[in-house]
C-alpha positions as CSV (number, residue, x, y, z in Angstrom):
1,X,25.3,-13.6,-13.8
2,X,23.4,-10.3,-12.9
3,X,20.2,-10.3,-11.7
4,X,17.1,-9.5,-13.8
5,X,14.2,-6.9,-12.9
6,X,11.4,-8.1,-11.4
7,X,9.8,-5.6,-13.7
8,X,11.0,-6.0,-17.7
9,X,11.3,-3.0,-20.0
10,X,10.4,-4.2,-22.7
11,X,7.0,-2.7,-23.8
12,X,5.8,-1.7,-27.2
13,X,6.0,1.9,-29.1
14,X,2.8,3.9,-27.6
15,X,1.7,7.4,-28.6
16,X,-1.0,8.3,-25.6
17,X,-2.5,11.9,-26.1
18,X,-4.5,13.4,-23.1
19,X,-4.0,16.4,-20.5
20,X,-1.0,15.4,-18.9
21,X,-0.1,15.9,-15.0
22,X,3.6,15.7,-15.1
23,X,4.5,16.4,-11.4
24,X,7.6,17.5,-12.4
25,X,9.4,20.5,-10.2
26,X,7.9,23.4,-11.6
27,X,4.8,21.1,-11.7
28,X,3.7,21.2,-15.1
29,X,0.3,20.4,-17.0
30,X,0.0,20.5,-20.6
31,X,-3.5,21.6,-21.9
32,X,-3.4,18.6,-25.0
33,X,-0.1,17.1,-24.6
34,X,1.5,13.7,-25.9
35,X,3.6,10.9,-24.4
36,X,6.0,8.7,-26.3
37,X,6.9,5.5,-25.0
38,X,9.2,2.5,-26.2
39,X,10.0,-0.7,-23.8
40,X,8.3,0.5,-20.7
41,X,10.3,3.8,-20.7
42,X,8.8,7.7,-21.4
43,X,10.7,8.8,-24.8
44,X,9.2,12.3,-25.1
45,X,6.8,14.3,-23.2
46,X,5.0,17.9,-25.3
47,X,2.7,19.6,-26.6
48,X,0.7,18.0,-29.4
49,X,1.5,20.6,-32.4
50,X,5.0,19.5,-31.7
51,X,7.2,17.6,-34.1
52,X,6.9,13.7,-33.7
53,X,10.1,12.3,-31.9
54,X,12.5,9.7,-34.0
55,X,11.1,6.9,-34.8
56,X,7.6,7.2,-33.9
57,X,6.2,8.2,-37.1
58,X,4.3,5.3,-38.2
59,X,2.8,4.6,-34.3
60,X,-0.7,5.9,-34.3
61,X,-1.6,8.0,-31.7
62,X,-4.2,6.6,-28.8
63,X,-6.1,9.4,-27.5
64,X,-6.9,9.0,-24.0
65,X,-9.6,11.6,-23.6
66,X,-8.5,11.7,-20.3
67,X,-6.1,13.7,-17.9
68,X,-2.4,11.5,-17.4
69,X,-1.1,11.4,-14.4
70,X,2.0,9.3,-12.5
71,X,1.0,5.7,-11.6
72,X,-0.3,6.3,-7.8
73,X,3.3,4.8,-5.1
74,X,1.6,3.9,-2.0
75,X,4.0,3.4,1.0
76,X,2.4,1.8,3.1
77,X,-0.1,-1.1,2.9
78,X,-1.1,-4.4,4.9
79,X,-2.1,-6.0,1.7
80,X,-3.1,-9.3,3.0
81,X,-5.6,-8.4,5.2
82,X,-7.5,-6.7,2.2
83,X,-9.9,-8.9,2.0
84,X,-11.5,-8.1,5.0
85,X,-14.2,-6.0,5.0
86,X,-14.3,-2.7,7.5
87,X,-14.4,-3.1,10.9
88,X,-16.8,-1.5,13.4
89,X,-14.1,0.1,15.7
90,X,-15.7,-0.1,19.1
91,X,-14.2,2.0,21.0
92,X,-11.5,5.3,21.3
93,X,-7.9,4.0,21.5
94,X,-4.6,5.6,22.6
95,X,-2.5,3.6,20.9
96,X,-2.1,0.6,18.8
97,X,-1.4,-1.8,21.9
98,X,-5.0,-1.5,23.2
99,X,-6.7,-2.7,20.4
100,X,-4.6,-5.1,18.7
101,X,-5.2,-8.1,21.3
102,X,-9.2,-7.8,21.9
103,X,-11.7,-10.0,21.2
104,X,-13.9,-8.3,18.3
105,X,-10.6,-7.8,16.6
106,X,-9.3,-11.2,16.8
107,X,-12.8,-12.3,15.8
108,X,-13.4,-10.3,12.3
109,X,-9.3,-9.5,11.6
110,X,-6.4,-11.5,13.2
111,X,-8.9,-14.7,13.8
112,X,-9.7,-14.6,10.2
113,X,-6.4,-14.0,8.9
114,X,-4.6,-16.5,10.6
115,X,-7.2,-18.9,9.2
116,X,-6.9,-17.9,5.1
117,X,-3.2,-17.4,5.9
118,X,-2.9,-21.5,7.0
119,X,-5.3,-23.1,4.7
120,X,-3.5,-24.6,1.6
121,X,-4.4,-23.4,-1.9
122,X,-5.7,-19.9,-0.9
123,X,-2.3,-17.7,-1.1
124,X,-2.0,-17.4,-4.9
125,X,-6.3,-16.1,-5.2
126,X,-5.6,-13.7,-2.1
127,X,-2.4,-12.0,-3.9
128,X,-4.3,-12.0,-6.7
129,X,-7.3,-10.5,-5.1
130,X,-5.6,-7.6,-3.3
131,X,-3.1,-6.5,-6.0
132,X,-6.1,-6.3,-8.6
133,X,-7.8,-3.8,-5.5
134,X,-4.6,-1.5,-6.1
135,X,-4.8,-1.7,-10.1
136,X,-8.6,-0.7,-10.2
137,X,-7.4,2.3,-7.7
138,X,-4.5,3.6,-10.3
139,X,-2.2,2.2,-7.6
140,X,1.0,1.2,-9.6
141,X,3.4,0.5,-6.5
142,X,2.8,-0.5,-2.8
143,X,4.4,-2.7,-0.4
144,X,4.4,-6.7,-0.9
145,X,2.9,-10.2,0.7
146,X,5.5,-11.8,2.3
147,X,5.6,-15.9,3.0
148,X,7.2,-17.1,5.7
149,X,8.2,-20.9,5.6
150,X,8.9,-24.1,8.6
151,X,12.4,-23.5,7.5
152,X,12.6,-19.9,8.9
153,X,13.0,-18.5,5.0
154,X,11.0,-15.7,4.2
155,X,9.9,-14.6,0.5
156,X,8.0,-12.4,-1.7
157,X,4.7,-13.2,-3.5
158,X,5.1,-11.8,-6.7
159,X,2.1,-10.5,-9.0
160,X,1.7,-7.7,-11.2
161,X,2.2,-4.5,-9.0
162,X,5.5,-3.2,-8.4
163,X,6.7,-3.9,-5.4
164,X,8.9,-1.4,-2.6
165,X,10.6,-4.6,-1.2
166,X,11.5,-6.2,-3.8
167,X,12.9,-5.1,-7.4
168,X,16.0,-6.5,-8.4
169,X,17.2,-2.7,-9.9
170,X,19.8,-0.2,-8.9
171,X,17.5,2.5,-10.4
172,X,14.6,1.0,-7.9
173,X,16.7,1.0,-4.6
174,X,14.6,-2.1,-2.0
175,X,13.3,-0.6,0.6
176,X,13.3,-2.3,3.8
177,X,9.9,-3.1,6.0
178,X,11.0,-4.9,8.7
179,X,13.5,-4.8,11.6
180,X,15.2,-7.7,13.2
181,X,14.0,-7.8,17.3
182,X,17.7,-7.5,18.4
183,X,17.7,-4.2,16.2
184,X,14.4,-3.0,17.2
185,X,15.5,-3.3,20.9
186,X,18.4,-1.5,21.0
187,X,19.1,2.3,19.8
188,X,22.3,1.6,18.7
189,X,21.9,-1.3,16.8
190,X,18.7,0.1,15.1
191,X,20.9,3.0,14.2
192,X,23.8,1.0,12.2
193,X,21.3,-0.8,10.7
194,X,19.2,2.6,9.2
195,X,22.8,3.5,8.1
196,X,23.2,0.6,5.5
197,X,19.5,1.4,3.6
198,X,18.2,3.8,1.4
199,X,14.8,3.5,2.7
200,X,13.2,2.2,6.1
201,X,9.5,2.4,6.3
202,X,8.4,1.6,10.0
203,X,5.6,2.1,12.3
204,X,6.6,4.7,14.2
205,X,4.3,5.8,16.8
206,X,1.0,4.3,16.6
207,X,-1.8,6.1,18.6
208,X,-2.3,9.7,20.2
209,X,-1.2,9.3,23.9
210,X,2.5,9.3,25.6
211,X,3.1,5.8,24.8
212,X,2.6,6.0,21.6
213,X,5.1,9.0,21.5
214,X,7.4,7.4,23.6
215,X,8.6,5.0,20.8
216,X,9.7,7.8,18.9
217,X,11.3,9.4,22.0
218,X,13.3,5.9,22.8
219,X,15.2,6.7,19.4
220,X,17.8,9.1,21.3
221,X,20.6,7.8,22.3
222,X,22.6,8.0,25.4
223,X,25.2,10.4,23.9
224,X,22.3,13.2,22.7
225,X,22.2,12.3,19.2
226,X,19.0,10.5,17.7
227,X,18.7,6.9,15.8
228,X,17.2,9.2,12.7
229,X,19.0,9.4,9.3
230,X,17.2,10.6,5.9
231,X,16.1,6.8,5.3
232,X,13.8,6.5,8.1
233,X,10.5,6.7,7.3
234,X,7.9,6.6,9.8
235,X,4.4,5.1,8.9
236,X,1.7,6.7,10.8
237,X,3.6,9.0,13.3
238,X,0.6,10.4,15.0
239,X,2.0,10.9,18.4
240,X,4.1,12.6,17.1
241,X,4.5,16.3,18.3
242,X,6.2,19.4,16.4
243,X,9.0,19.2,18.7
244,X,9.5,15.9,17.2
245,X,8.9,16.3,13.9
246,X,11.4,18.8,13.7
247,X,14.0,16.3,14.9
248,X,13.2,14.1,12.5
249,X,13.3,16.9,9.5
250,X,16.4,17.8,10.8
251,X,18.1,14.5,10.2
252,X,16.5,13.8,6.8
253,X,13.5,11.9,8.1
254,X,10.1,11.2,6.0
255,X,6.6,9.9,7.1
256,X,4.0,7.9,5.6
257,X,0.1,9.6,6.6
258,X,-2.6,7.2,6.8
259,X,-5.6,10.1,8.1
260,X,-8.7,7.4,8.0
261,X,-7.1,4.5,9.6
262,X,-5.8,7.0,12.3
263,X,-8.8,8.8,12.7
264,X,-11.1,5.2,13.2
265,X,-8.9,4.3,15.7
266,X,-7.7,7.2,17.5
267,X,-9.7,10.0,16.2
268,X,-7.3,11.9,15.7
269,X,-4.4,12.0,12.6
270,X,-0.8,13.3,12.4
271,X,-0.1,16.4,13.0
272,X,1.3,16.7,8.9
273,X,1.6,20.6,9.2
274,X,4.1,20.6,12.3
275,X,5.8,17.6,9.8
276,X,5.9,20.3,6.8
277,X,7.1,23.3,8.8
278,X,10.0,20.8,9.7
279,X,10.9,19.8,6.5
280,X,9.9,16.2,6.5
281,X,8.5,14.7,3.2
282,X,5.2,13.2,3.4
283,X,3.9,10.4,1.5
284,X,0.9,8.6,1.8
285,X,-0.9,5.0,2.6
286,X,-4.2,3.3,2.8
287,X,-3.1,1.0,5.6
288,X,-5.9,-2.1,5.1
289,X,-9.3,-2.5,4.8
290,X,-10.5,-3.6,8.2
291,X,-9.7,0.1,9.6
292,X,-8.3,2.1,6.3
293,X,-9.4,2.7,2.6
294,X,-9.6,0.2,-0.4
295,X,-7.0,2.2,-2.2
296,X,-5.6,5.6,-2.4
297,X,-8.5,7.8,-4.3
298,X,-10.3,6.9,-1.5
299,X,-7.3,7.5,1.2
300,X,-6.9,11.1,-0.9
301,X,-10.1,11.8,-0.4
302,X,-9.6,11.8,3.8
303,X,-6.6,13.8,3.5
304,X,-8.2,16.9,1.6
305,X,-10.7,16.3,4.5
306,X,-7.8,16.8,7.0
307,X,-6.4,19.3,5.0
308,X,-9.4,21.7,5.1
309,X,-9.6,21.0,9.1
310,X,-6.2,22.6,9.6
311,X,-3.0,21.3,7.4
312,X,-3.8,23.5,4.5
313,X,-2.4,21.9,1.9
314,X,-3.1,22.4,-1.5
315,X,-4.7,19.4,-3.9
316,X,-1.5,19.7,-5.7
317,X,0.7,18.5,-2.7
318,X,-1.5,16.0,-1.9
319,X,-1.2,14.2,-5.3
320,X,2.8,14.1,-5.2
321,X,2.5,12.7,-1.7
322,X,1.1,9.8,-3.7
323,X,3.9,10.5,-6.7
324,X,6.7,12.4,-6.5
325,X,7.3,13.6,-2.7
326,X,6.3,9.1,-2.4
327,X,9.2,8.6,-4.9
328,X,11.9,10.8,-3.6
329,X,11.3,9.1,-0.2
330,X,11.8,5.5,-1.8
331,X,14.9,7.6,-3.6
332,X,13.4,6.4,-6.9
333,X,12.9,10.0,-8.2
334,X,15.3,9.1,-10.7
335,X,13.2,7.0,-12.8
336,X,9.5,7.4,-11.5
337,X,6.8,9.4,-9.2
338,X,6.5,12.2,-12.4
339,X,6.0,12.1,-16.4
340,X,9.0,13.3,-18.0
341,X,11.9,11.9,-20.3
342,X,13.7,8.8,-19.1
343,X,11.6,7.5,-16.7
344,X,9.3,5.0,-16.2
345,X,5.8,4.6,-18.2
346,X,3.7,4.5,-15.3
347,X,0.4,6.1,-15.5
348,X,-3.3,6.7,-14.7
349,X,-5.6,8.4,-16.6
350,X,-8.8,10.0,-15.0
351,X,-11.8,10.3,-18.1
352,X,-11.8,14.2,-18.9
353,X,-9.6,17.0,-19.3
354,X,-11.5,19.9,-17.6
355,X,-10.9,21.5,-14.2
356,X,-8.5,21.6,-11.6
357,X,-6.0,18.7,-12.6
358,X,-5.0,18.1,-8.9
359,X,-8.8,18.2,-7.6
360,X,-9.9,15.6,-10.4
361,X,-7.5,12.9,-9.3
362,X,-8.6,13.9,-5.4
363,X,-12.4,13.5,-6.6
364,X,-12.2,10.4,-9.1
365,X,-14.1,7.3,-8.3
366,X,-12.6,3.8,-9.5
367,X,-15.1,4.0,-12.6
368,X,-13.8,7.2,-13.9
369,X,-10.0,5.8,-13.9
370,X,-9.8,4.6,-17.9
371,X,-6.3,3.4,-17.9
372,X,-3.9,2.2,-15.6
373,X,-0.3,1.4,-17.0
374,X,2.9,0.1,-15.4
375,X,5.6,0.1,-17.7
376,X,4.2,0.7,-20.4
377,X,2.2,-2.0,-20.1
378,X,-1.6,-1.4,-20.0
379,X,-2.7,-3.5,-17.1
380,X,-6.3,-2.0,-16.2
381,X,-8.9,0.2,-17.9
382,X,-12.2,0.7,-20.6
383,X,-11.9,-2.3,-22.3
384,X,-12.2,-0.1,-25.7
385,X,-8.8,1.8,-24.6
386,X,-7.0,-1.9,-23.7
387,X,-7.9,-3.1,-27.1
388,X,-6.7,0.2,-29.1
389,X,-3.3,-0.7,-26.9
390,X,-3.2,-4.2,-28.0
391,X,-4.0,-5.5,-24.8
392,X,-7.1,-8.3,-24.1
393,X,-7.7,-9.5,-20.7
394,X,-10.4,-10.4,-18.4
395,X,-13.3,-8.0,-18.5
396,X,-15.2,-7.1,-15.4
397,X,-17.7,-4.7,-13.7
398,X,-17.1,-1.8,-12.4
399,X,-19.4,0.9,-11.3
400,X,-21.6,-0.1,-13.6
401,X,-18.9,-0.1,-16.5
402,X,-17.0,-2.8,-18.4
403,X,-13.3,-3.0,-17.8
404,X,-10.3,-5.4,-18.7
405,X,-7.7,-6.3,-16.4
406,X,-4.5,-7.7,-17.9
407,X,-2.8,-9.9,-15.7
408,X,0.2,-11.5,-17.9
409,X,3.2,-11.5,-17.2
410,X,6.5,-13.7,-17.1
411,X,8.3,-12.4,-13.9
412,X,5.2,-13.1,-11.6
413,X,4.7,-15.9,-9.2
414,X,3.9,-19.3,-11.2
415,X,1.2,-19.8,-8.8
416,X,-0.2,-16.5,-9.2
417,X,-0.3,-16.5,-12.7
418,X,-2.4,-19.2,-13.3
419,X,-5.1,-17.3,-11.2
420,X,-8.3,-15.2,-13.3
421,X,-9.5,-12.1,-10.8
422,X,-12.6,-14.0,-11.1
423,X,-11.1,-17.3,-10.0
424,X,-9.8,-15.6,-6.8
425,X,-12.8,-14.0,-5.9
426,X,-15.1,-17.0,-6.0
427,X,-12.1,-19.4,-3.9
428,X,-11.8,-16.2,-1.5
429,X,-15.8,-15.9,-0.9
430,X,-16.2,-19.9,-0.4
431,X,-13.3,-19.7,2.3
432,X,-14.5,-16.6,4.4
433,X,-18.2,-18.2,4.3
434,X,-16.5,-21.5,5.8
435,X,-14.2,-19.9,7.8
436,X,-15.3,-21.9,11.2
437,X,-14.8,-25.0,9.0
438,X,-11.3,-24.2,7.5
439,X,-10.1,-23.3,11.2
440,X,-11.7,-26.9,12.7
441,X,-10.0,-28.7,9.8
442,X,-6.8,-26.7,11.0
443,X,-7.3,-27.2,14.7
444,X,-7.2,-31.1,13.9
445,X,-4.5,-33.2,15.5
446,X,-1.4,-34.1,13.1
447,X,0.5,-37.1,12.3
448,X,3.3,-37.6,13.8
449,X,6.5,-35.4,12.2
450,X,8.7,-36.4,10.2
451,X,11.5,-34.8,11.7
452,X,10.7,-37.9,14.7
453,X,10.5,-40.6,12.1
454,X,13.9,-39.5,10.8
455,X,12.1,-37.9,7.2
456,X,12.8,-35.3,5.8
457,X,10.5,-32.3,6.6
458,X,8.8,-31.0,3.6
459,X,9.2,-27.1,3.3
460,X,5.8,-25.3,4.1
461,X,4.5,-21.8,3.4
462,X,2.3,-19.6,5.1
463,X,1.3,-15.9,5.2
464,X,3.8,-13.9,7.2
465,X,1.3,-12.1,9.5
466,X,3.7,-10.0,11.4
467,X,1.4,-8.7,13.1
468,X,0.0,-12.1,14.7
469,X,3.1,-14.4,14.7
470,X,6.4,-14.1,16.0
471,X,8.9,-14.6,12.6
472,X,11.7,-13.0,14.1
473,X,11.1,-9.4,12.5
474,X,9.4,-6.7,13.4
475,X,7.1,-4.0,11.7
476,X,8.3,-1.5,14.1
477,X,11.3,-0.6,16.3
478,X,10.4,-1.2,19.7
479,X,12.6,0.9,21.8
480,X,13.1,0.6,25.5
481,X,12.5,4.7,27.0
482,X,15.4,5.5,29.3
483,X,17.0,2.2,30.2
484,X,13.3,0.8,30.9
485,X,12.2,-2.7,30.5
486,X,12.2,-4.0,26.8
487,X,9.1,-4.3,24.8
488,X,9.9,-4.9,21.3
489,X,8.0,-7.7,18.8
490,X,4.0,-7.7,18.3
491,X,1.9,-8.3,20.9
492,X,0.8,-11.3,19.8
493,X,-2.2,-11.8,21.4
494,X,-3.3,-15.0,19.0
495,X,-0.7,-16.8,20.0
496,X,-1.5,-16.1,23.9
497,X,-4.8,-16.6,23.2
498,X,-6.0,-20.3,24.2
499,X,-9.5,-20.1,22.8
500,X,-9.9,-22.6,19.6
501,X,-11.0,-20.3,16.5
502,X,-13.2,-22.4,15.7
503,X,-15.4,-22.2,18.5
504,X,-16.4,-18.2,17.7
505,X,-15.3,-17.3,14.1
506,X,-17.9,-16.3,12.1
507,X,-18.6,-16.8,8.1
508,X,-17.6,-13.2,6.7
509,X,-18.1,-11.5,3.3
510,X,-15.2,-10.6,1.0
511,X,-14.6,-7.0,0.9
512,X,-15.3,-5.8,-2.6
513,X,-12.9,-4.7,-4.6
514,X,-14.2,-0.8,-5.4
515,X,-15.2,1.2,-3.1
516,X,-18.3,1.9,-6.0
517,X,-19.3,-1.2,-5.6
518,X,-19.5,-1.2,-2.0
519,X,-22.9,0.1,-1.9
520,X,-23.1,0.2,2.2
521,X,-19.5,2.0,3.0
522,X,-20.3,5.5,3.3
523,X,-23.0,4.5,5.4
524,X,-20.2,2.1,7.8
525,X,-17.8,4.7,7.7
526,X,-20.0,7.7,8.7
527,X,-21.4,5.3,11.4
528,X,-17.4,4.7,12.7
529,X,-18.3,6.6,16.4
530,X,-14.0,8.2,16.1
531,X,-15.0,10.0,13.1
532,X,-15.3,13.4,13.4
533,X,-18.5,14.9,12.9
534,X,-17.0,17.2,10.3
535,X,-15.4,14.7,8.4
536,X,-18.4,12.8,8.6
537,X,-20.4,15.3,6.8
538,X,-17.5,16.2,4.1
539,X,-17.0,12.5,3.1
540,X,-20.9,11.9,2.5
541,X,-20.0,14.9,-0.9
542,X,-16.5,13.4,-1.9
543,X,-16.9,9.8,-1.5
C-alpha cells in the first residue's frame, strides 16, 4: 500500500485576484492578475481580462486587495526553542563552542528547554505555539520538531506547516537534518552518506574565527577531493572564506543565511557575496528566538540591512532566497517556491498593490499579511478574507487587527489537533512562570524501573534537543582537521553540568508570537552590544 502525503490535495475551486509575485524565471508580476486553484494545486495563472479557465465559471472571484506572493520556505529553524524570548548576548563569540556551554545560556535557553522538553502534557501546546509563529509570518514550510523516545525511536510532531523532513511525496523530496556521529566523524563516511540524499541541511561553520572554518576545511579528503556534492547545504557558513565558497559552488553546494543570529553572536554574518560570485544558491533562516527573528519578514528585514552594508543584492533576490532559490535547494522547484501552473497553492498576500513588489514583502509587518494559504487551504488571515474562502477558525489579535487561524486538519498529530492557539499559549505561560517548580518536580527521585521488576517499560517521549542531549545524531558534521583528535556530537554542557536546575532557573515570559506585538524588541535588539551600529540605526526604520 503506498504511502499517503502528509499534505492532502484536496482543496476547493478558488478564484483569488490581487497583484501577483510569481517568482518565476523571468520573474514576473502581473499589475491585476488572477489565480485559479482546484485541490490544493495552481490551475491558471493571468491577467484578469483574460478568458476564465475550464471549469471555473460559476466560482466567484475573491479579491485579495493585496499583492500574492509564494508561501515564504524557511530552511532553517530551531522551532522548539521559540518560545523563548531573546536573549541578552553577553559577550563577542568566535564560534558556536564558546557560548553554547555558559551559564546565562543554560539559565534563559538550554536550562529552560530541557525543562518544557521533559514535563508531560506540554509538547502538543509548544508545536502548536511555534508553528502558528511561522503562519502569522507567511511562513508556509520550515524544518520540524522531532521526539525522541526511551526506546531510541525518533519521530516527527506533525501540525499544520509543511515540513522539509518529512512529506511522504516524490514531488517533495525529505530532506535530511541530521548526521549520524560515526558519519559526522569521518570524511569519507560523511561523503557516501551526502551521495544517497537530495538535500542535507547542516551547520557548517558556526562563528567567525579559524575553528569555526576549520569544520568546513576538515571536509577534504586525503586524496584532494572534497566531501561537497550539490545536496549539501550548509546553514550559517560564516567562516566561511571566498576561497571556500568557491569550493563549495563548484561542487553544487548551497547555504542557508541566518544575518541576525550571526551578527548577535558573532557580529559579523556570511560573507553571501563571495557565496554569489561562486555560484552557490542562498536561502534563508530565522534560526530561533533566543538569538534570531520570530519569522522570516523579520529575518528579511536584517538581510536588506546586510545587503546595503556590502552584498548588494537586490529586494528581488532576497525574496526567492525565501521562495524559489529556498525551493530549488530542497529540489522541490518542481511543484513549489513560485506561482505558476501545476504547482502548489501556496501563498501570502501582503494588503496593497502599490510599489516595489519585492520591497513590500521586505517591509511588511505581521498585521499587513491578509492571507496565508498552504495548499490551497486558507490557514491564516483578516478574518473577512477566511470567511469569503469558506474558512472559520479561531480569531485572534494581531497588531491591533482581528485575524482567524485555521488549524484543521486530518494528517496532523492527534495530540496536536486537539490544541486551540489560545489553549497553548495559556499551558505555555503557566509552565515558563513555574519553571523552577516543573524542574524540582523533575529532579525528584523515581520508582524503581520496570525493566528491574521484570515489566515491561512503557515507551516515553521527549523533545529531541539535539543541541543538549546526546541522541545519537548530530546537527553538524564534526570533522577531525588533518588526522587530529575527533570532536564530533554537541557539546553538551547540560549533561556535564552537575548543578540541579532547579536551584537557579528563573520564571520566564513566553515570547510573543508577532514581533508587533512585542512592544519592547526593537528596543532589546538595538541594545544587543554585537550589533553594528549601522544596523542598529537601519533596523529602528524597517522594523
Amino acid at each position: 500500500m503506498p504511502t499517503l502525503p502528509i499534505d492532502p490535495l484536496d482543496g476547493p475551486k478558488i478564484v483569488l485576484v490581487g497583484r501577483i509575485v510569481c517568482m518565476d524565471k523571468g520573474f514576473t508580476v502581473i499589475k491585476r492578475g488572477v489565480i485559479y486553484v482546484e485541490n490544493g494545486n495552481i490551475v491558471a495563472v493571468q491577467d484578469a481580462k483574460a478568458p476564465l479557465p475550464t471549469g471555473f465559471e460559476n466560482i466567484k472571484p475573491v479579491n485579495t486587495l493585496g499583492t500574492i506572493y509564494p508561501g515564504l520556505i524557511e530552511l532553517h529553524n530551531h522551532l522548539a526553542y521559540n518560545i523563548l524570548r531573546l536573549w541578552n548576548v553577553p559577550k563577542k563569540y568566535g564560534n558556536r563552542d564558546q557560548w553554547s556551554g555558559t551559564p546565562e545560556y543554560r539559565r534563559l535557553v538550554s536550562g529552560p528547554m530541557t525543562v518544557m522538553g521533559k514535563t508531560p502534557g506540554l509538547l502538543p501546546a509548544l508545536v502548536r505555539y511555534v508553528e502558528c509563529k511561522c503562519l502569522l509570518g507567511g511562513v508556509t514550510t520550515s524544518q520540524g520538531i522531532q521526539l525522541f523516545s526511551n526506546a531510541g525511536v525518533r519521530r516527527f510532531y506533525r501540525g499544520i506547516v509543511r515540513n522539509v523532513e518529512q512529506t511522504d511525496e516524490a514531488d517533495l523530496p525529505e530532506a535530511v537534518t541530521r548526521v549520524d556521529d560515526i558519519e559526522a566523524s569521518y570524511a569519507g563516511l560523511f561523503l557516501e552518506r551526502l551521495k544517497k540524499q537530495s538535500c542535507f541541511l547542516l551547520h557548517l561553520s558556526e562563528g567567525v574565527d579559524i575553528k569555526a572554518r576549520e569544520h568546513f576545511l576538515a571536509l577534504q579528503l586525503a586524496s584532494g577531493g572534497w566531501a561537497v556534492t550539490d545536496a549539501l547545504t550548509g546553514i550559517h557558513c560564516t567562516g566561511l572564506k571566498p576561497a571556500d565558497f568557491a569550493v563549495l559552488g563548484s561542487h553544487g553546494g548551497s547555504m542557508v543565511w541566518s544575518p541576525l543570529s550571526n551578527l548577535l553572536l558573532y557580529g559579523g554574518t556570511a560573507d553571501v557575496a563571495a557565496a554569489r560570485s561562486a555560484g552557490v544558491r542562498i536561502g534563508i533562516g530565522s534560526d530561533w528566538s533566543p538569538s534570531g527573528s520570530k519569522n522570516l519578514l523579520g529575518e528579511l528585514k536584517v538581510a536588506k540591512i546586510c545587503a546595503g552594508q556590502g552584498a548588494a543584492f537586490p529586494d528581488r533576490d532576497l525574496v526567492a532566497m525565501a521562495t524559489s532559490s529556498a525551493a530549488s535547494i530542497l529540489k522541490w522547484d518542481k511543484v513549489l517556491g513560485s506561482i505558476e501552473p501545476g504547482k502548489r497553492a501556496d501563498f501570502v498576500i501582503i494588503s496593497g498593490t502599490v510599489g516595489d513588489p519585492y520591497s513590500k514583502l521586505i517591509g511588511a509587518k505581521e498585521k499587513d499579511i491578509r492571507l496565508v494559504m498552504i495548499n490551497g487551504v486558507a490557514r491564516y488571515g483578516s478574518t473577512t478574507l477566511m470567511s469569503r474562502l469558506g474558512v472559520t477558525g479561531e480569531n485572534i489579535r494581531v497588531g491591533g487587527t482581528t485575524r482567524a487561524v485555521f488549524l484543521s486538519q486530518n494528517t496532523q498529530d492527534p495530540a496536536v489537533s486537539l490544541v486551540s492557539l489560545t489553549y497553548a499559549k495559556e499551558i505555555l505561560s503557566d509552565a515558563l512562570a513555574r519553571l523552577p517548580e516543573l524542574a524540582k518536580e523533575l529532579e525528584k527521585p523515581r520508582l524503581t524501573p520496570r525493566s528491574m521488576l521484570g515489566e515491561p517499560v512503557p515507551v516515553s517521549w521527549e523533545l529531541a534537543l539535539d543541541e543538549i542531549y546526546d541522541t545519537g545524531l548530530d546537527l553538524r558534521p564534526r570533522l577531525p582537521l588533518r588526522g587530529g583528535i575527533t570532536i564530533t556530537g554537541p557539546t553538551r554542557a547540560l549533561a556535564r553540568a552537575s548543578q540541579p536546575l532547579s536551584t537557579f532557573l528563573s520564571p520566564l515570559t513566553l515570547d510573543p508570537l508577532t514581533s508587533v506585538d512585542d512592544h519592547d524588541l526593537l528596543s532589546r535588539l538595538v541594545g544587543q552590544i554585537n550589533l553594528p551600529s549601522e544596523i542598529k540605526e537601519q533596523l529602528r526604520s524597517l522594523w
